[in-house]
C-alpha positions in Angstrom: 63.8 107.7 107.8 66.6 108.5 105.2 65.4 104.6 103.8 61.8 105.6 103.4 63.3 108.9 101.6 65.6 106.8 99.4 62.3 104.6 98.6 60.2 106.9 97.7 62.9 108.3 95.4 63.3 105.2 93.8 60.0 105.0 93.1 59.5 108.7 92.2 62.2 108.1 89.4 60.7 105.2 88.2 57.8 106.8 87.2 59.2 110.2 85.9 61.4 108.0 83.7 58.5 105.8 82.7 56.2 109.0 81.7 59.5 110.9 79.8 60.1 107.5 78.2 56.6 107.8 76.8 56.1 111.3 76.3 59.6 111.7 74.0 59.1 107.9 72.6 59.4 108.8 68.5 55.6 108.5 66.9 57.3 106.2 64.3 59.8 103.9 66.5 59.0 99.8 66.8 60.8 97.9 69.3 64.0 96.7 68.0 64.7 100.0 65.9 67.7 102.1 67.5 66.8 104.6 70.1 69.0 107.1 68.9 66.7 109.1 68.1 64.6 108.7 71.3 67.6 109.2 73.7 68.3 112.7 72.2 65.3 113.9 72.9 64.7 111.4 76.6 68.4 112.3 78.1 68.1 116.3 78.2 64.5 115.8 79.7 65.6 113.7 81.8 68.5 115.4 83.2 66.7 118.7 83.5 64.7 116.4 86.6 67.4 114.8 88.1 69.0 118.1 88.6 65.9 119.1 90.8 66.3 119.4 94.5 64.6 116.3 96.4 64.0 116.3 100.3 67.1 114.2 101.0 69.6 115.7 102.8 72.5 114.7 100.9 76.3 113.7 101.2 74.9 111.1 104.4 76.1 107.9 103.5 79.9 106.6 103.6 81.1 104.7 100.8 80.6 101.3 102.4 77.2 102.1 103.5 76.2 103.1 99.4 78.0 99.9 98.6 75.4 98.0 101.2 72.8 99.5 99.9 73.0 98.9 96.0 74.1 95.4 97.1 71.1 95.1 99.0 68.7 96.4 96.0 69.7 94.3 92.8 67.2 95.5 91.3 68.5 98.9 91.0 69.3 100.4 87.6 73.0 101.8 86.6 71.6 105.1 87.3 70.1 104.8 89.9 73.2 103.4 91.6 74.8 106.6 90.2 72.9 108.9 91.7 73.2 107.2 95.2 76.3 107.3 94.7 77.0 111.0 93.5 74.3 112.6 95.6 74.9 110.3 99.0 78.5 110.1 99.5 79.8 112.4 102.1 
């Protein structure tokens, strides 16, 4: 159950990331111009929701087990190991 949680998660962060991406994207920017701008106003945004409580029980996982399971998801983004990591530990 607690890898169906972590799932839908994972996908629940995708798209809150996707749709804060967009809504504090910069009218102006075009790809390859710096994001400075953009990550001012996308971090505190973004922060503000990761700081929400999720349905997880937290602190489950030992080390080795977080390490087995970004291992097992390359895919996963440096923050997103983070937050496994932070949140899951015991």
């Amino acid at each position: 159950m607690l890898r169906i949680k972590l799932k839908e998660v994972v996908e629940q962060f995708e798209k809150v990331r996707t749709e804060i991406a967009e809504q504090t994207k910069p009218d102006s920017w075009k790809e390859g111009e710096s994001t400075e701008e953009w990550d001012k106003a996308f971090v505190p945004v973004m922060d503000k929701w990761l700081r929400e409580k999720t349905e997880i029980n937290s602190h489950v996982l030992e080390m080795d087990d977080c390490i087995a399971l970004v291992n097992a998801n390359t895919e996963m983004a440096g923050r997103q190991i983070d937050i496994i990591v932070e949140y899951l530990k015991k």
